[in-house]
N, C-alpha and C positions, 0 to 999 in steps of 0.2 A: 504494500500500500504506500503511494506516495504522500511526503509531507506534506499537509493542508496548513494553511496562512490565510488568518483575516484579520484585516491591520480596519482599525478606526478610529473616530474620534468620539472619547465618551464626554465631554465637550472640547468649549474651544480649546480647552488648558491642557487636557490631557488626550493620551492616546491609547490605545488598547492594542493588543498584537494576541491573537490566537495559534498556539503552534501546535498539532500533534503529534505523539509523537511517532507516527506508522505505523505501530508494532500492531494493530488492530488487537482484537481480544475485546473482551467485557470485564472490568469495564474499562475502556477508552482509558487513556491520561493525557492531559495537554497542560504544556506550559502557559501560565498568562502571563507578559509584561505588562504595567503599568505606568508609562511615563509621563507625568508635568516637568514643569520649572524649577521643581523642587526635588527633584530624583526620579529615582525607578524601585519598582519592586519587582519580585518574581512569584508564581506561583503557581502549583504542579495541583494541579484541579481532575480528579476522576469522575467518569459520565456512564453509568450503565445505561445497557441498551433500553431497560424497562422505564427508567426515569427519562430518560430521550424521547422516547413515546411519547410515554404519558406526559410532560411538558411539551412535546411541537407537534400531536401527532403525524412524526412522519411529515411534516409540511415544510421544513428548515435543514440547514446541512446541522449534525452537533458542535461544530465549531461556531455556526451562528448562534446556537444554542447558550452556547460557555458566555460568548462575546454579552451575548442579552441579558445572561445573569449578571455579570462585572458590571456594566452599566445601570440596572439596578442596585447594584450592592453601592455603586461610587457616588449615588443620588444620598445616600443613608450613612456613610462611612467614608474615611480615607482612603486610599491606597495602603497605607502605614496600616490599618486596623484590621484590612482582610486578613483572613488566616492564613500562613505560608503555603499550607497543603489543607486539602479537604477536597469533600465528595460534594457533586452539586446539590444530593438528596437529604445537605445538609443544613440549607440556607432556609431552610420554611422553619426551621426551629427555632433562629435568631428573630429571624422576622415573615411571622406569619402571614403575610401577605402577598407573598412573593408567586405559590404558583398562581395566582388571578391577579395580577398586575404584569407575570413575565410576556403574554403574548402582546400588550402594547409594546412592549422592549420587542420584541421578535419584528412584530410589522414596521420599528424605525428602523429595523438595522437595514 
């Protein structure tokens, strides 16, 4: 499987970079960067196939997926306060709102 790349802007400030990392399997792992003015982070984000579903059914690649969660998570949080590593089926427990808020993140990206 080739490496899949989706670079954006989660605003004007910063940018997002989705990378993953080919090895295919369930579940997925991708790096995310995170860059403003003010540095960069990194962070190694895992996506099972069942939570990929069931968040896009099937309508988004999972790297749009990842990218639409970070840019909800960057609306609520720093860059600094994401977690270095985590799974995506773990962000509805921080904040409960996230699977019925992520398809408007899906349809900007």
């Amino acid at each position: 499987m080739a490496e899949k790349s989706v670079q954006k802007r989660a605003n004007m400030s910063q940018s997002i970079k989705v990378e993953s990392s080919g090895t295919g399997g369930d579940p997925l792992v991708f790096t995310v960067q995170v860059e403003d003015a003010g540095g960069r982070t990194r962070h190694r984000v895992t996506l099972s196939d069942g939570t990929y579903k069931k968040l896009t059914g099937g309508r988004y690649t999972q790297e749009q997926c990842v990218e639409a969660a970070f840019r909800f998570l960057l609306e609520r949080e720093s860059r600094n306060e994401i977690l270095p590593s985590f799974d995506l089926n773990v962000i509805h427990l921080y904040f409960p709102d996230f699977e019925e808020a992520l398809p408007r993140y899906l349809v900007q990206g």
